[in-house]
N, C-alpha and C positions, 0 to 999 in steps of 0.2 A: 521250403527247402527243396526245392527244384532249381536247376540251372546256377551252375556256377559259374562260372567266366574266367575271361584273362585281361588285363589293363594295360603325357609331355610332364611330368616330374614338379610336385608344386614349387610353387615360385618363381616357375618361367617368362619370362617377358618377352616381348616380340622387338620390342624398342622401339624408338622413333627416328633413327639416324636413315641415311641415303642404303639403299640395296648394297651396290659395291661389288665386288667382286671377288670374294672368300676365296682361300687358298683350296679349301674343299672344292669347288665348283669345278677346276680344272677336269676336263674330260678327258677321260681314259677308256682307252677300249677295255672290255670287261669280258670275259672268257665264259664264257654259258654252256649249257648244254643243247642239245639239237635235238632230243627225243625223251621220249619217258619208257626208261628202261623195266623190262619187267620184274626185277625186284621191288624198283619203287610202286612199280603198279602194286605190287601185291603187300605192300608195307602200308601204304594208304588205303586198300582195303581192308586192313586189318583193323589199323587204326580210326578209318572214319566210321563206325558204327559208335566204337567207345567214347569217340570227342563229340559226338551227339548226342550218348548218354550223358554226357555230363558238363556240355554247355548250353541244358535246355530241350536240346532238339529241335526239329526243323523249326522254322515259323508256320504257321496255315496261312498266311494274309494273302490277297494279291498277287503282294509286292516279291514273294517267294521268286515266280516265274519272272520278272522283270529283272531281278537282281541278279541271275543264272545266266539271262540274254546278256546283260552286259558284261558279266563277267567272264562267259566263255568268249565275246569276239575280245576284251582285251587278252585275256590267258591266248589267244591262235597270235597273236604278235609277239611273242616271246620267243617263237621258232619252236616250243620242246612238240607242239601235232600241231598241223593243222587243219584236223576234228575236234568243233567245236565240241562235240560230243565225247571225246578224248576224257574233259574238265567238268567234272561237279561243283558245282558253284552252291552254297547254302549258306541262305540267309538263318543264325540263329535264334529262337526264343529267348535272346541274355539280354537284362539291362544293363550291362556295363560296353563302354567303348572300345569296341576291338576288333579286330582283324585280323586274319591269318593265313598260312597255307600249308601243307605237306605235301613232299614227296607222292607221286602218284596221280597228279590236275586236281587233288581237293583243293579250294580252296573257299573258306567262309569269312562272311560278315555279320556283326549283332544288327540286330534291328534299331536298338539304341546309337548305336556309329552312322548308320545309315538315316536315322530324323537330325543326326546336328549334321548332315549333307545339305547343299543347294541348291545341288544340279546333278547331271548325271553326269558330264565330264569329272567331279569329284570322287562320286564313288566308282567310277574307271580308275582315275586315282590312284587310290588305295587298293584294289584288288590287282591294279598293275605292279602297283609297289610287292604287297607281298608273291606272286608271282613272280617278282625280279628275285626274289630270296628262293625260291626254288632254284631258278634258273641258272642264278650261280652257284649253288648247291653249297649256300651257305649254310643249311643243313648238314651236311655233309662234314663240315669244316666245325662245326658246334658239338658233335655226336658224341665225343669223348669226354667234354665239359658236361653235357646233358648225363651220360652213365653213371659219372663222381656224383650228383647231385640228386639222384632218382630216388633214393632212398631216403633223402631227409621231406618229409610232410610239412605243413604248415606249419603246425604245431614245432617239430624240430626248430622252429627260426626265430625261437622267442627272446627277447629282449635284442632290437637289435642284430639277431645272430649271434649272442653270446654263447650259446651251445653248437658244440660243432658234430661232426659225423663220427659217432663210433659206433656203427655199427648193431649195438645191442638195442637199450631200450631202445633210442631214435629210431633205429630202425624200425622196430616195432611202431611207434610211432606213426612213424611214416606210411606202414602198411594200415593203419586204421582209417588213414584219411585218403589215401593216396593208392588206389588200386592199380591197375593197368591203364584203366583210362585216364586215371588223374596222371600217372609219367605217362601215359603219349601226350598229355596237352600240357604238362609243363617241358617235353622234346618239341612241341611244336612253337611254343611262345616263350623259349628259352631267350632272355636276352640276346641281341646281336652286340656285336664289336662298332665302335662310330664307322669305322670304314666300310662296312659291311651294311650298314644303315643309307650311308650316302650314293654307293654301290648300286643297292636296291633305288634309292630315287632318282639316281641316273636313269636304269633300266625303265622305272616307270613312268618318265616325262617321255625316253622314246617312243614309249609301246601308246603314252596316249595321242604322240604325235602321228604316228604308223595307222594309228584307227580312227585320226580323223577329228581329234578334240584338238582342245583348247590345253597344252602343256601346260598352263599357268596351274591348273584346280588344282594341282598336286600339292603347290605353292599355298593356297587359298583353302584349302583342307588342314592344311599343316597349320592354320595361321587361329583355323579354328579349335584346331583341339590346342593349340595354347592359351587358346581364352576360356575353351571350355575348364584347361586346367588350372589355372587362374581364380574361375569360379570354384572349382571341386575346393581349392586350398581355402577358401572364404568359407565355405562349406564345413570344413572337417572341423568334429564334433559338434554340431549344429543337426546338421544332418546326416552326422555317421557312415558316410556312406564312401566308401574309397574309391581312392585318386584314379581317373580312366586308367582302362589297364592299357590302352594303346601308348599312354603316356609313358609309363616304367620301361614298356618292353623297348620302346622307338625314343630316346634320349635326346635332349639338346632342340627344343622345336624350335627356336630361336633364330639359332647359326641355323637351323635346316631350312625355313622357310626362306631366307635370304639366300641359302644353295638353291635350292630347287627355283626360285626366282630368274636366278642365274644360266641356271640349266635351262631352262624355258625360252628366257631369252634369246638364247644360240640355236634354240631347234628350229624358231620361227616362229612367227606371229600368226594369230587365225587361228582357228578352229571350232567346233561347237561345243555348244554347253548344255543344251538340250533342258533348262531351268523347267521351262513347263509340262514337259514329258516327265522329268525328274519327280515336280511337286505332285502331277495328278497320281502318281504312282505311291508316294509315303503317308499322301492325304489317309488319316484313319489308321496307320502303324501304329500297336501297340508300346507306349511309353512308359519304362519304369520300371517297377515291380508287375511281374503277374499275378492276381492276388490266388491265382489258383498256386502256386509256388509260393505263397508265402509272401511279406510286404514290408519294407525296413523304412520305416518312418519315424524322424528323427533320430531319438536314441534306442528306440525301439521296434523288435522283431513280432507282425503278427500273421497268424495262420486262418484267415478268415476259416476254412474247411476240417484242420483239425482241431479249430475254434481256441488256440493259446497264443500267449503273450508272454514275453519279457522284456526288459530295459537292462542295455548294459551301462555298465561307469561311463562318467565325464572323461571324454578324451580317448574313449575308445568305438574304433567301428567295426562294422558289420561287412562282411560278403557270403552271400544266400545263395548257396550251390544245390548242384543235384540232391547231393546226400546230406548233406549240414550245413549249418553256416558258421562260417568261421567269424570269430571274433579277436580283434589285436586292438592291441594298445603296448606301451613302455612297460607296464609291468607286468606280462605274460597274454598266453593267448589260448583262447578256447573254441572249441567247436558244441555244438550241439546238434543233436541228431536222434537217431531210434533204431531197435532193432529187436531180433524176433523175441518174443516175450510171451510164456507160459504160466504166470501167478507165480513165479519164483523171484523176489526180489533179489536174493543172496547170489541166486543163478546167474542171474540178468549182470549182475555188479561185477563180479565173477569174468563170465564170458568179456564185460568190456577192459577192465585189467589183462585180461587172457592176449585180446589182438593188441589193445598196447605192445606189451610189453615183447612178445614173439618169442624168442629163444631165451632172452632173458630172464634170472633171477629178481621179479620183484616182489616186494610182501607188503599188502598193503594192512592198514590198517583194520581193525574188525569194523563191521559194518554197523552205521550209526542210523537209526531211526529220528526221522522227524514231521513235522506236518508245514508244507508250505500253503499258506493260502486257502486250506480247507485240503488240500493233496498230499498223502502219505508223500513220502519223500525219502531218502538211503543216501548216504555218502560213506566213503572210504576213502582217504590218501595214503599214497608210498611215497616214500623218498627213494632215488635212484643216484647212481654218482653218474657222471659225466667226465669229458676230458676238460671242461669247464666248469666242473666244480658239482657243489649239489641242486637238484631239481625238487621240486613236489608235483606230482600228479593227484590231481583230482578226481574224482568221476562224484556226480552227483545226478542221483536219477530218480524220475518220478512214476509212478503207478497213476496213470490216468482213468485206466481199467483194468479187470480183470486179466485181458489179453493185449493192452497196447502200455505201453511206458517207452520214458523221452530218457533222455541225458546231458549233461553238457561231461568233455574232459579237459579240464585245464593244467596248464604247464606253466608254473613260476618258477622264481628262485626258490631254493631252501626257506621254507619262514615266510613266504608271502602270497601261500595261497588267499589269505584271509582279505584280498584286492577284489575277487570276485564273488565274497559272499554278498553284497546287495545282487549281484544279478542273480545267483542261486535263490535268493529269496521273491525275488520277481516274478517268478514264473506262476499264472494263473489261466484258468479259463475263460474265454469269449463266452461272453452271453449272445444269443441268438442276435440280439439287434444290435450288436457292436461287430458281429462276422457280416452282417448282410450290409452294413454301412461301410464296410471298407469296400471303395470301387477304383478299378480301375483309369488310368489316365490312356491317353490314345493325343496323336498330332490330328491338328484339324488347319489345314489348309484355306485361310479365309483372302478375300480379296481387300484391299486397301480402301475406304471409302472419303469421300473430302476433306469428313470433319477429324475421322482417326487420325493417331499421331500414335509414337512410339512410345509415350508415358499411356494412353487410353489405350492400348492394344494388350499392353504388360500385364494391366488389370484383371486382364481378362484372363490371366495365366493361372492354372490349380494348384497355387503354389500360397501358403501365407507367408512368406518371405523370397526377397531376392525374387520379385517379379521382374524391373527391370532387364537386371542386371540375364537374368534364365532368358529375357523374349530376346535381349542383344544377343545374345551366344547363341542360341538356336537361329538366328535369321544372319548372323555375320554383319551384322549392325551395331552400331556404337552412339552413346548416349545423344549425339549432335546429329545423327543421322536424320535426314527427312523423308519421308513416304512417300509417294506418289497415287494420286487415287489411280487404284486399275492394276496396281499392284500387289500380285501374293505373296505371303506372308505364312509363320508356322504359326500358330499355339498348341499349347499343353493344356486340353481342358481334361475334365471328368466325363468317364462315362460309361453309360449302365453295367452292371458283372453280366 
C-alpha cells in the first residue's frame, strides 16, 4: 500500500487499413504560453511534494537522472524557459502507465511507461506530449471541471457512477481517500477534451522535431500503449490489475496514432532515436509491484513486510496506492488501508465511520465481533441516502495487534454489501517463507543470439501466462516478427528483494 497511480481504454485497435489523412491531423497553430508565471511556479511547488506522496515517490535507479536529462531538453522546446533547470523532470516509483505534467516545469513519468519505451526518441515523446498540455494551459481550461469533481473519492464512483455529488456522506467519502494530494493528482490527470489530446500531440511531434528526434516515436509510443491496452483487457480479472492509466486519461489511441503519423510526416523525416542509449539506461528498472509497497498478483493483494494477504471477487481489480488500495468491480468498490490504533476496537471503527461520513448524519450499526482466519475481526454498516438512491457502507476491520489493525470500507447498493464478504473473510497472515518468496521483477536487457526466436525469448518472461503475448508488447514486436542476432531485446525476469 504505497504508490498509487494514474492510467488507451480496452478494446482499442490500431487496425490494419492505410495511414491516410484524418481530419484531426490538419495543422493548426496553437496558442501557448512563453514563460512559467510565478503563480504557476508556486502551484507546482505546492503540489509536487503531495503527487510524490502519493505516486510512490521518486524512483532511486539510474535511470532517475537520465529521464530528467531528457525531459528538461525536450520541456526548453516548448518556449515556457529556456532553463533547463526551470523543469523537474521525475521519474516515479508506480507500476501503472502514466505520465503527466503540472503548471510550474513539473513534469513526471512511472517507471513502468518508461520499460514498455524503446527508445529514447519515445519517452521525449511522451514528456513532450504532456509538456504540450501545460503549454497550452490546458490546465487552465479543465480547473473548473477538476473543482466540481474534487470532492467525489473512489469510492464515490461506484457502480458505474451511479452515485452522484451531494455533498455530505460522498463528501465525506471522498475526504477518506482523497486528501490534498489525492485532488492535486486527480487536477493533474483530470481527463482532457479529444481536441485538447490532439493539441497536445501536435505540440509534442514539434518539440521532438525542434530537439532533434525522430517525430514518428510519438506515433510508435501511441501504437504501444494500444497493444499494451489490448493486453491489459486480456488481462482483466485474470490478473486484476487496471487498464493503464495513460489509457483512460489520453482516449482514442487508434485515430491518435494514425494523427500523430500524419503530423510526423509533415514535420520531416530523420531524426534520432537513440534505442541503445535508451536500452542501457532501463536495463535493471524496477518492473511491477514493489514488493516493499505491497504486490497484486492475480486476484490477490500481498504485503510481503506487513506479512498479509487477501483475494478479492471474480471480476474485480485492484490499484495499490500510497495509502490503500482500492478495489472496483460492477457491484461496489472498496479500499483497504490502516490507521492510528491504541487496543480500542470500537475506537478504531468509530474514528473510520467518523472521516467517512464528515459532516454528515450517519449511524451505523453496532459493532459485530468475529475471528477471521485466527484474527479477531469488528464490522459495522450504515446505510446512507444518496441523490441516487440508498447506499451501504461497510468498514470491516482487523486487530493484527495490540497497536496495529487494517480495514477495508466498502460502498454498494442498499442490500449488497454481502458481494464482498468472501474478500472480508480472506484476509490472513504471511508466514515468514511465503513474505521472503514474494520477489521482485526488474527489465533485463538481453542481446539476440542465432538460435533465440520470439517464442524462446517469451519463455524466459516471470510471467506463468501470456508470455508471448507480455515479451511482444514490451519489445513493440508481433507474433511473425524475426530477431536478428546482435539485437536487444527487454525481458521481465525475477529478482533478488
Amino acid at each position: 500500500m504505497t504508490a498509487l497511480a494514474i492510467t488507451l481504454a480496452a478494446g482499442m485497435t490500431l487496425g490494419t487499413g492505410g495511414i491516410g489523412v484524418p481530419a484531426d491531423a490538419k495543422t493548426k497553430t496553437i496558442k501557448t504560453a512563453t514563460s512559467i508565471s510565478p503563480s504557476d511556479r508556486k502551484q507546482g511547488q505546492d503540489a509536487h511534494p503531495q503527487l510524490m506522496e502519493e505516486f510512490g515517490g521518486a524512483y532511486a535507479g539510474p535511470q532517475a537522472s537520465y529521464v530528467n536529462r531528457i525531459g528538461q531538453n525536450i520541456a526548453v522546446q516548448s518556449g515556457l524557459s529556456r532553463n533547463p533547470g526551470d523543469f523537474t523532470v521525475t521519474l516515479l516509483n508506480s507500476p501503472v502507465n502514466n505520465a503527466f505534467a503540472i503548471p510550474g516545469g513539473y513534469v513526471y513519468v512511472t517507471r513502468q511507461l518508461m520499460a514498455l519505451m524503446n527508445d529514447e526518441a519515445e519517452l521525449a515523446g511522451v514528456l513532450g506530449h504532456e509538456v504540450g498540455h501545460v503549454a497550452a494551459q490546458h490546465s487552465k481550461k479543465r480547473q473548473s471541471a477538476a473543482t466540481r469533481n474534487a470532492i467525489l473519492g473512489v469510492l464515490a464512483q461506484v457502480v458505474g457512477g451511479a452515485i452522484g455529488d451531494n455533498g455530505g456522506l460522498l463528501g465525506g467519502l471522498g475526504g477518506l481517500i482523497q486528501n490534498n494530494a489525492m485532488q492535486v493528482a486527480q487536477y493533474a490527470t483530470l481527463g482532457f477534451s479529444r481536441s485538447q489530446e490532439l493539441q497536445a500531440d501536435q505540440l509534442g511531434v514539434q518539440y521532438l522535431r525542434s530537439a532533434g528526434y525522430d517525430p514518428l516515436a510519438l506515433s510508435t509510443m501511441l501504437a504501444s500503449l494500444a497493444a499494451q491496452t489490448n493486453l491489459e483487457a486480456r488481462l482483466a480479472g485474470g490478473d486484476a490489475r487496471a487498464i493503464p492509466e495513460w489509457a483512460s486519461t489520453h482516449p482514442d489511441p487508434a485515430s491518435r496514432v494514425r494523427n500523430a503519423q500524419t503530423l510526423a510526416s509533415r514535420a520531416g523525416t530523420g531524426g534520432v532515436r537513440n534505442a541503445d542509449a535508451f536500452l542501457a539506461s532501463v536495463d535493471g528498472v524496477l518492473y511491477g509491484d514493489d514488493p516493499k509497497q505491497g504486490v497484486v498478483e492475480g486476484n490477490e493483494f500481498l504485503h510481503p513486510d506487513l506479512k498479509l494477504k487477501f483475494a478479492v471477487p471474480n471480476g474485480y481489480g485492484m490499484q495499490n496506492g500510497n495509502s490503500a488500495v482500492t478495489v472496483s468491480g460492477n457491484g461496489g468498490q472498496a479500499q483497504f488501508s490502516t490507521g492510528a490504533y491504541s487496543g480500542d476496537m470500537n475506537a478504531y471503527v468509530s474514528a473510520v465511520f467518523k472521516s467517512i461520513a464528515g459532516n454528515s448524519s450517519v449511524s451505523p450499526s453496532s459493532l459485530q465481533r468475529t475471528t477471521v482466519n485466527g484474527i479477531p475481526a469488528y464490522y459495522s454498516v450504515a446505510r446512507a441516502n444518496t441523490q441516487s438512491g440508498q447506499v451501504d457502507v461497510t468498514v470491516f476491520a482487523y486487530e493484527f495487534s495490540k497497536n496495529q489493525a487494517f480495514h477495508f470500507v466498502a460502498l454498494t447498493k442498499a442490500g449488497g454489501a454481502g458481494v464482498f464478504n468472501p474478500m472480508f473473510n480472506s484476509v490472513r497472515r504471511l508466514s515468514t517463507a511465503e513474505a521472503t518468496a514474494i520477489r521482485p521483477r526488474r527489465v533485463d536487457v538481453v542481446t539476440v543470439g542465432r538460435a533465440d526466436t520470439v517464442a524462446s525469448l517469451a519463455k524466459r518472461m516471470a510471467y506463468s501466462n501470456y508470455q508471448s503475448e507480455r515479451f511482444q508488447v514490451l519489445n513493440r514486436l508481433t507474433a511473425s516478427s524475426r530477431l536478428t542476432p546482435g539485437q536487444k531485446v527487454k525481458l521481465v525476469v525475477y529478482a533478488s528483494r
